[in-house]
Each structure stands twice: as structure tokens, then as C-alpha cells.
PDB file of N, CA, C and O in Angstrom, chain B, residues numbered from 101:
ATOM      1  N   UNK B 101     -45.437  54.465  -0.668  1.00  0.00           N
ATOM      2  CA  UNK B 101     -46.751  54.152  -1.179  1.00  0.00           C
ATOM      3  C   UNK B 101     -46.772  54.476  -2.680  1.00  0.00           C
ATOM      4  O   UNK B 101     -46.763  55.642  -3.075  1.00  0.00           O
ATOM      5  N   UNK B 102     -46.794  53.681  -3.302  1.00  0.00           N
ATOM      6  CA  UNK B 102     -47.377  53.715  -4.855  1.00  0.00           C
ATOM      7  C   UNK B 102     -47.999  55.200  -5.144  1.00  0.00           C
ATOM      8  O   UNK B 102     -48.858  55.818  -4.515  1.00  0.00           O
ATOM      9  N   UNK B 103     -47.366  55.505  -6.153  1.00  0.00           N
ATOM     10  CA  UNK B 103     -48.773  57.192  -6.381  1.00  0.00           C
ATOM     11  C   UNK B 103     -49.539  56.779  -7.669  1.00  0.00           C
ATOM     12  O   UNK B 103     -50.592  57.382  -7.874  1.00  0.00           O
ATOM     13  N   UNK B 104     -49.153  55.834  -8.564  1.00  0.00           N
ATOM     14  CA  UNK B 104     -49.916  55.635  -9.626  1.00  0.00           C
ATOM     15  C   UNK B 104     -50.318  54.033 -10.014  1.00  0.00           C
ATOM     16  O   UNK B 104     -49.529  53.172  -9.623  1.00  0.00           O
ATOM     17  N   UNK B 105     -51.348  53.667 -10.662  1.00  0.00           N
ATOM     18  CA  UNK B 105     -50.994  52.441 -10.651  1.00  0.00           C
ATOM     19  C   UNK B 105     -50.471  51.639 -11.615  1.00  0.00           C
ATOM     20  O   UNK B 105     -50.997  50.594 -11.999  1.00  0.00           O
ATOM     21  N   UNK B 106     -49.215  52.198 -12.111  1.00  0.00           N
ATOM     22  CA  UNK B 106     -48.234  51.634 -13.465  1.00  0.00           C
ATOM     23  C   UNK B 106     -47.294  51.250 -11.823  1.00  0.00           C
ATOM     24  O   UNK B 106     -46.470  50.341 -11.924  1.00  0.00           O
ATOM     25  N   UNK B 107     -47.439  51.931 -10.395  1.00  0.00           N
ATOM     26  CA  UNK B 107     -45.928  51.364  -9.879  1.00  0.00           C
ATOM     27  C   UNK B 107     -46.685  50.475  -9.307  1.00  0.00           C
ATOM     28  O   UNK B 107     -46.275  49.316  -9.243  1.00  0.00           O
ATOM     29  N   UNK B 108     -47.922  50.820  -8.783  1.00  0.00           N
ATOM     30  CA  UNK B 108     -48.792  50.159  -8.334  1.00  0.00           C
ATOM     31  C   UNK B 108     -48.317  48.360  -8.730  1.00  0.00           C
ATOM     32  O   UNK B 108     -47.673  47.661  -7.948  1.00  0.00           O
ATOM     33  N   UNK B 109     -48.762  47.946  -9.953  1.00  0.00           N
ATOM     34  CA  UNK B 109     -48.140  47.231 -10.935  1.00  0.00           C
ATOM     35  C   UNK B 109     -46.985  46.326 -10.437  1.00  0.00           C
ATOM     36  O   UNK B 109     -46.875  45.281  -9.796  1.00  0.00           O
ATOM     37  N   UNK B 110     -46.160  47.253 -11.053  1.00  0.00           N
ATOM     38  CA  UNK B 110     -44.632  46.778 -10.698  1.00  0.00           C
ATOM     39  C   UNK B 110     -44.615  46.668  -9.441  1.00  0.00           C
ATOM     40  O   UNK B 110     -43.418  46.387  -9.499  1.00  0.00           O
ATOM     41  N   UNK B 111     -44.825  46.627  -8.361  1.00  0.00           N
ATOM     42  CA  UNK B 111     -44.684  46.551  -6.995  1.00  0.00           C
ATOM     43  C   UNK B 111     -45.706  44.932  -7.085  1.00  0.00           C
ATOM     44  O   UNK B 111     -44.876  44.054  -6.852  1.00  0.00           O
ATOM     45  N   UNK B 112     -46.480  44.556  -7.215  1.00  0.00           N
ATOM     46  CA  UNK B 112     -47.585  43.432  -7.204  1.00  0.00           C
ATOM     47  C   UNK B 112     -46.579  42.182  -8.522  1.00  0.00           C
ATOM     48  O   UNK B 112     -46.207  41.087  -8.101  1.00  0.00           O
ATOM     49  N   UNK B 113     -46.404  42.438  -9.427  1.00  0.00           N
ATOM     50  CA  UNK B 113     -45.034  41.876 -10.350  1.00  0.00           C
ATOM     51  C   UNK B 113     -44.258  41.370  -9.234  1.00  0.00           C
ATOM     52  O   UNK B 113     -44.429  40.231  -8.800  1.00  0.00           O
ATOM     53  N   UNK B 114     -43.197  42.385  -8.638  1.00  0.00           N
ATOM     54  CA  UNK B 114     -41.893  42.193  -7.821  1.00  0.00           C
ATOM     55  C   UNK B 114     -42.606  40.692  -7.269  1.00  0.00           C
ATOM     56  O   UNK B 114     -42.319  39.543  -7.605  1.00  0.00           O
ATOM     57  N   UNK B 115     -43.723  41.225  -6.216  1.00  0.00           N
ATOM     58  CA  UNK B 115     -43.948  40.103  -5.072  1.00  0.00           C
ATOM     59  C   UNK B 115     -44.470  39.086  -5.799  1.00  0.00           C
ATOM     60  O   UNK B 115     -44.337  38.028  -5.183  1.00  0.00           O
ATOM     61  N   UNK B 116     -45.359  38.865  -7.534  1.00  0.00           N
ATOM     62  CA  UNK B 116     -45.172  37.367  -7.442  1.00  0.00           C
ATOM     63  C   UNK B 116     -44.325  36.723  -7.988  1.00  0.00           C
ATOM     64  O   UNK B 116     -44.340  35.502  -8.145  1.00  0.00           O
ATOM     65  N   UNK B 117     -43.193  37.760  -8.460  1.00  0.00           N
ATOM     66  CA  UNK B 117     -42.103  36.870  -8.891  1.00  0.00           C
ATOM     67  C   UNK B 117     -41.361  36.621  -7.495  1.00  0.00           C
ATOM     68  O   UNK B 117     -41.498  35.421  -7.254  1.00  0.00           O
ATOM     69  N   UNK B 118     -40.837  37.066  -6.758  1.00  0.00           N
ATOM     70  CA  UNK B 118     -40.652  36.683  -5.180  1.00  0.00           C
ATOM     71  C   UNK B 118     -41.212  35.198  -5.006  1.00  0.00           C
ATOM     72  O   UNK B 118     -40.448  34.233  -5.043  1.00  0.00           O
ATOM     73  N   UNK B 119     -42.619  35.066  -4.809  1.00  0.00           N
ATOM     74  CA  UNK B 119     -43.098  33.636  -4.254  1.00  0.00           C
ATOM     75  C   UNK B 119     -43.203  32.696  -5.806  1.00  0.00           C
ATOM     76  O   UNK B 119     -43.519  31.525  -5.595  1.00  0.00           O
ATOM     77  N   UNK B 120     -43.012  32.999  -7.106  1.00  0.00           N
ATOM     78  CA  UNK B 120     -42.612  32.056  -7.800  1.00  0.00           C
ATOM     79  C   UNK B 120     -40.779  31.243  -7.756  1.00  0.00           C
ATOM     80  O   UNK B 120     -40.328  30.170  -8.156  1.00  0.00           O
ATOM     81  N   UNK B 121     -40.212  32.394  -7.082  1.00  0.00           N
ATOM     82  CA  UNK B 121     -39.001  31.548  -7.217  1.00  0.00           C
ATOM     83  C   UNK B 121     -38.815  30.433  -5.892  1.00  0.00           C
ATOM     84  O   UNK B 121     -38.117  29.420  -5.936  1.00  0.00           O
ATOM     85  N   UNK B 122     -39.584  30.876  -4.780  1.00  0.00           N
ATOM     86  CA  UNK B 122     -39.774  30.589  -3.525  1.00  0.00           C
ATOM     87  C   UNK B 122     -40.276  28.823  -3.794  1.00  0.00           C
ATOM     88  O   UNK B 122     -39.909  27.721  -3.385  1.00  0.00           O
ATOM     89  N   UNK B 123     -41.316  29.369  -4.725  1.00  0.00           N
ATOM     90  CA  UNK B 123     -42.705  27.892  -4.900  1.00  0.00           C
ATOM     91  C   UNK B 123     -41.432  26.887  -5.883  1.00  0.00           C
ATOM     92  O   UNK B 123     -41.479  25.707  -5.536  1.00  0.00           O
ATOM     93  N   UNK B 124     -40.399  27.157  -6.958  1.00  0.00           N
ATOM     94  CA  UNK B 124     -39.948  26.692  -7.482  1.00  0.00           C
ATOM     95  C   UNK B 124     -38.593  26.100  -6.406  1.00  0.00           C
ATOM     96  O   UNK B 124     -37.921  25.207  -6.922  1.00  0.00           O
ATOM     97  N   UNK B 125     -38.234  26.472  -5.193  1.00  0.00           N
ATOM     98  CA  UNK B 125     -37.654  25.759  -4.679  1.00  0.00           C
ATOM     99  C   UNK B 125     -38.286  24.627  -3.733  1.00  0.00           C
ATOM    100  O   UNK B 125     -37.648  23.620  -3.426  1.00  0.00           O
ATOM    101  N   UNK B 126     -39.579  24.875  -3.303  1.00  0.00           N
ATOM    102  CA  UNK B 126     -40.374  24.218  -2.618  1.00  0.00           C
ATOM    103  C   UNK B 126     -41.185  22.627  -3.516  1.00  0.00           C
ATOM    104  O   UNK B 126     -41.685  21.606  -3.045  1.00  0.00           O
ATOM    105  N   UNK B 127     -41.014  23.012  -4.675  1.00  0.00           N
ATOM    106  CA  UNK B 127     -41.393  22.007  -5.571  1.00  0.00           C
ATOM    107  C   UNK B 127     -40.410  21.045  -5.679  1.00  0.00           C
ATOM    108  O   UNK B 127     -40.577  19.871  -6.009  1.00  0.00           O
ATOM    109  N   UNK B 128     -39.255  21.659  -5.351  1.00  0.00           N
ATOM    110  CA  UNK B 128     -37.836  20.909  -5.753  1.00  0.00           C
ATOM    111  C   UNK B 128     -37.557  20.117  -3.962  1.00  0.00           C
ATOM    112  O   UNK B 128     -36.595  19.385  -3.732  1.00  0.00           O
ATOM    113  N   UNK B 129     -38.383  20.403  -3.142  1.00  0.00           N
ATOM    114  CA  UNK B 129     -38.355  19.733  -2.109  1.00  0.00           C
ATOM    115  C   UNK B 129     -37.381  19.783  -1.316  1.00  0.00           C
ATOM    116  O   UNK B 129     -37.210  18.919  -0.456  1.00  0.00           O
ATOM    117  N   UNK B 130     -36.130  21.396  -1.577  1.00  0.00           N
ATOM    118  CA  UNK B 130     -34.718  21.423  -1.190  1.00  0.00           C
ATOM    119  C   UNK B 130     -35.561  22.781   0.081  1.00  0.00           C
ATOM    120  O   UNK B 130     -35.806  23.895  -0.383  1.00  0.00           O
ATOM    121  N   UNK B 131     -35.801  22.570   1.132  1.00  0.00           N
ATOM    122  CA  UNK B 131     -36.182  23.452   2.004  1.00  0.00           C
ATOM    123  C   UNK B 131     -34.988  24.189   2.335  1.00  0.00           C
ATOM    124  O   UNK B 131     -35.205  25.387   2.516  1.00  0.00           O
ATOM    125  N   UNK B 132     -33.385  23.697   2.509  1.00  0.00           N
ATOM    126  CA  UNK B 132     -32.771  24.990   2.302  1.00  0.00           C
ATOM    127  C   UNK B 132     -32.205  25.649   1.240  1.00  0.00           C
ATOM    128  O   UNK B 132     -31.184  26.291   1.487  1.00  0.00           O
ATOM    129  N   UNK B 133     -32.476  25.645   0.515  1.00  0.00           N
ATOM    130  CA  UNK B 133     -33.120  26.543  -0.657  1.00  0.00           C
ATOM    131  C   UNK B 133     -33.751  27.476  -0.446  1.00  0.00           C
ATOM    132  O   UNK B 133     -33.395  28.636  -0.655  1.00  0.00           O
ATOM    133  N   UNK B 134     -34.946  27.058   0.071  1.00  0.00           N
ATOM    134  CA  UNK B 134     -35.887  28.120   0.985  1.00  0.00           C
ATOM    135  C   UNK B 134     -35.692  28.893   1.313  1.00  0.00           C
ATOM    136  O   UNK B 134     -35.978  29.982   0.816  1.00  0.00           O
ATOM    137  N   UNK B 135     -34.982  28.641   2.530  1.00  0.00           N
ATOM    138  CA  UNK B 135     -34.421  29.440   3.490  1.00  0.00           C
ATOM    139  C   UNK B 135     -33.216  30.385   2.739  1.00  0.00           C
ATOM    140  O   UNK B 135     -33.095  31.579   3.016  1.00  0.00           O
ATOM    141  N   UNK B 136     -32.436  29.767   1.858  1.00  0.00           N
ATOM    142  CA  UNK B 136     -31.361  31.082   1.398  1.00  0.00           C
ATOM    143  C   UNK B 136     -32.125  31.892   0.172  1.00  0.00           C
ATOM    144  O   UNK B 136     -31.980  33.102  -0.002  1.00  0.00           O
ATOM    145  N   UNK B 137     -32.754  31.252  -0.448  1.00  0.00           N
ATOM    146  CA  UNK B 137     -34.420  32.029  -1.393  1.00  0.00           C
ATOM    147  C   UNK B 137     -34.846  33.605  -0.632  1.00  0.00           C
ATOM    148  O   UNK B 137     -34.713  34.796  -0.914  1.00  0.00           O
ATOM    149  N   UNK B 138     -35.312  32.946   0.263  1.00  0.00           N
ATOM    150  CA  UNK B 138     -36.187  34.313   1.119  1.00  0.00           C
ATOM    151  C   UNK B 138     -34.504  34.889   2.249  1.00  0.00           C
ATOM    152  O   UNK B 138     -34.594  35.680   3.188  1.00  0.00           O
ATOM    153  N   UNK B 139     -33.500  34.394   1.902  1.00  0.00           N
ATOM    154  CA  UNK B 139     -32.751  35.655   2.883  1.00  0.00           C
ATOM    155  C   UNK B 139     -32.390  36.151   1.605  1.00  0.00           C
ATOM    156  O   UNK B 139     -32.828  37.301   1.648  1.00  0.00           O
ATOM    157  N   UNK B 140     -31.942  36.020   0.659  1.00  0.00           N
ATOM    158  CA  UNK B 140     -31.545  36.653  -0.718  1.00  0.00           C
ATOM    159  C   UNK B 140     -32.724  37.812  -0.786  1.00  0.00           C
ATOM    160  O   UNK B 140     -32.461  39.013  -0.727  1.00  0.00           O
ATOM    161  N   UNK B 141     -34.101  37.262  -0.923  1.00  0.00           N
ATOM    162  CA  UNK B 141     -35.103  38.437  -1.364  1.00  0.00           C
ATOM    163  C   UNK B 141     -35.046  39.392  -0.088  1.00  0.00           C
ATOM    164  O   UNK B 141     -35.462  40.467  -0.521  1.00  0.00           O
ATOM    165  N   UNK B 142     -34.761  39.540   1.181  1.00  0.00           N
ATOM    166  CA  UNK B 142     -34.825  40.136   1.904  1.00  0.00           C
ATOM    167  C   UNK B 142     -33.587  41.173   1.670  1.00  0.00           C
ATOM    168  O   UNK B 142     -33.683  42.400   1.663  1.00  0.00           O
ATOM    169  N   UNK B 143     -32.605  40.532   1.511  1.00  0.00           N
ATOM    170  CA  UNK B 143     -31.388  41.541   1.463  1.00  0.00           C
ATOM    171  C   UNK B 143     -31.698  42.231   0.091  1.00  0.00           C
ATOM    172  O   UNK B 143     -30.976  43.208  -0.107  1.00  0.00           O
ATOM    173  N   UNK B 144     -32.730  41.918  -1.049  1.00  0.00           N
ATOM    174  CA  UNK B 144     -32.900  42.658  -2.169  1.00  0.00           C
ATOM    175  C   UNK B 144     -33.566  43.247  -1.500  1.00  0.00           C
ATOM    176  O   UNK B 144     -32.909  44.231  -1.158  1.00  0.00           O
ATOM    177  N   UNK B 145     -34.771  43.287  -0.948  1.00  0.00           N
ATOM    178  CA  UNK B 145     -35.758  44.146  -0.188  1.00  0.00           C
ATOM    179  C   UNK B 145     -35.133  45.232   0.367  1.00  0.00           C
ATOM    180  O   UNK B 145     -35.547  46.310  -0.059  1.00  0.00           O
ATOM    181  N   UNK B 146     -34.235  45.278   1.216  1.00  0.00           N
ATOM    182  CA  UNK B 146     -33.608  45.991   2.150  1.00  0.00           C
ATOM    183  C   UNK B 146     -32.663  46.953   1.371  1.00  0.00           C
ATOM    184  O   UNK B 146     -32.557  48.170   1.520  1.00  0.00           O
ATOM    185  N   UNK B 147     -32.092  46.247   0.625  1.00  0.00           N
ATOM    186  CA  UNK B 147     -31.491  47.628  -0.613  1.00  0.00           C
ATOM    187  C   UNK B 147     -32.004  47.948  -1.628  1.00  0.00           C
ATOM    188  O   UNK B 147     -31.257  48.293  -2.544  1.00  0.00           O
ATOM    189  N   UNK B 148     -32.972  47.949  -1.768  1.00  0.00           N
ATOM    190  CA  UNK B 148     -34.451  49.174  -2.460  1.00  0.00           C
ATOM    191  C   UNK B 148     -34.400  49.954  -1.374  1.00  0.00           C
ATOM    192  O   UNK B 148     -33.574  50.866  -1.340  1.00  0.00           O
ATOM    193  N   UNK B 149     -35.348  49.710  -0.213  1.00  0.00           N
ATOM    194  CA  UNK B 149     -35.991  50.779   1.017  1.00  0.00           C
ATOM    195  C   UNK B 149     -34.585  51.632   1.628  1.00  0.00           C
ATOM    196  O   UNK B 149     -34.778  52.661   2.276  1.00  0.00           O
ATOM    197  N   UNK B 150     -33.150  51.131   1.375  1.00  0.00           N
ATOM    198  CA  UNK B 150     -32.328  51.974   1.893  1.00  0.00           C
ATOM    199  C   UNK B 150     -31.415  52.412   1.186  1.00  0.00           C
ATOM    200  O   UNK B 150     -30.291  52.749   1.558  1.00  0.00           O
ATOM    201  N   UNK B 151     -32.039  52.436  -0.317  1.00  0.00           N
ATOM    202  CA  UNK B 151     -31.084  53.061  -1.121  1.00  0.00           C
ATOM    203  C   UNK B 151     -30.624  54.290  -1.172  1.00  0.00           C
ATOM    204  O   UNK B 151     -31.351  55.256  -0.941  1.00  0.00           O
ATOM    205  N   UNK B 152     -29.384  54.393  -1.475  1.00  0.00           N
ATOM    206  CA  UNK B 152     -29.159  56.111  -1.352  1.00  0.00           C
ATOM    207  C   UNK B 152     -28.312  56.502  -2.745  1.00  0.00           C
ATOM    208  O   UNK B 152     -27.484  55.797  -3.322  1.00  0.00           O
ATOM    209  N   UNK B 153     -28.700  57.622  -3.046  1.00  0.00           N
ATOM    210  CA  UNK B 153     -29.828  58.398  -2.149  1.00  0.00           C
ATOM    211  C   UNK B 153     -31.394  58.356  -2.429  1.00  0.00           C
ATOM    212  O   UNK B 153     -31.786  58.694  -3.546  1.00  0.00           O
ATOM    213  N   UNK B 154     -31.917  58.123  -1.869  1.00  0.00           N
ATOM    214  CA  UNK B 154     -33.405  57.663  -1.472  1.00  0.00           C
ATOM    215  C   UNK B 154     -34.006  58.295  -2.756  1.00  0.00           C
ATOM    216  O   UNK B 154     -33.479  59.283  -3.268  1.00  0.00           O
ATOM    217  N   UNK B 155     -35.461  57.532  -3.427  1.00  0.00           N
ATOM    218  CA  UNK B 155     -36.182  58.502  -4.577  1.00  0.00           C
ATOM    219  C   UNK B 155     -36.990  59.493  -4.641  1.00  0.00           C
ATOM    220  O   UNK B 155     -37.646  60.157  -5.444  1.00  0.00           O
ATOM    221  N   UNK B 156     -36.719  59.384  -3.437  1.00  0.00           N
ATOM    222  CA  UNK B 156     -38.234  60.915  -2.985  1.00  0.00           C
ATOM    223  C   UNK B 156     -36.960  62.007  -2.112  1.00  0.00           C
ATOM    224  O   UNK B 156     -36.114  61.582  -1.326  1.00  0.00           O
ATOM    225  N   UNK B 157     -37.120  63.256  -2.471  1.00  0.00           N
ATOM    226  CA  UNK B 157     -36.664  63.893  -1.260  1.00  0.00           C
ATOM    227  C   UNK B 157     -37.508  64.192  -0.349  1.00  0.00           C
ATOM    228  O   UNK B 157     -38.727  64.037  -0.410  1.00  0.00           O
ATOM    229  N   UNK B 158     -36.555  64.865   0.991  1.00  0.00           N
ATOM    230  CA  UNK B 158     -37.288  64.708   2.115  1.00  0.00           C
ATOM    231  C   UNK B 158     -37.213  66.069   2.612  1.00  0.00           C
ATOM    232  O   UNK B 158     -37.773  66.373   3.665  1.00  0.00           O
TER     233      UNK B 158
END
């Protein structure tokens, strides 16, 4: 969870650059594009949340 809103920010940034690159393959009418678009952002997704070692300790 965000603690301030400068990450606040950058977290709302990330996701509309996410669906601008998404909308720029969808314009281009190449639907698999799409589909390797959003598995690319997912595997970026997934190595943020499981980076190690993690940014918070626990």
C-alpha cells in the first residue's frame, strides 16, 4: 500500500502507461500483440511484488 502520495503517483503513472501501450496495440488492430502486451506487463508485475529482497522488512 502506498504510504505517501508521491508513490501514490507513481503507482497510478505505472498503470496508465500499462493501458497506453495496450490501447497502442489495439489501435494497430494486431490482437496478438495484445495478448503478448499484457503477458509482458504481467511478468513485469510479478517481478516488482517478488523482488528480492523485498522493500519493506518483515
Amino acid at each position: 500500500m502506498p504510504t505517501n502520495e508521491k508513490e501514490f503517483n507513481c503507482n497510478l503513472f505505472d498503470q496508465l502507461t500499462l493501458i497506453e501501450r495496450i490501447e497502442r496495440q489495439v489501435d494497430k488492430g494486431d490482437l496478438q500483440a495484445v495478448k503478448e502486451e499484457i503477458e509482458f506487463q504481467k511478468k513485469e508485475i510479478n517481478r516488482k511484488l517478488y523482488q528480492k529482497p523485498p522493500l519493506t522488512s518483515e
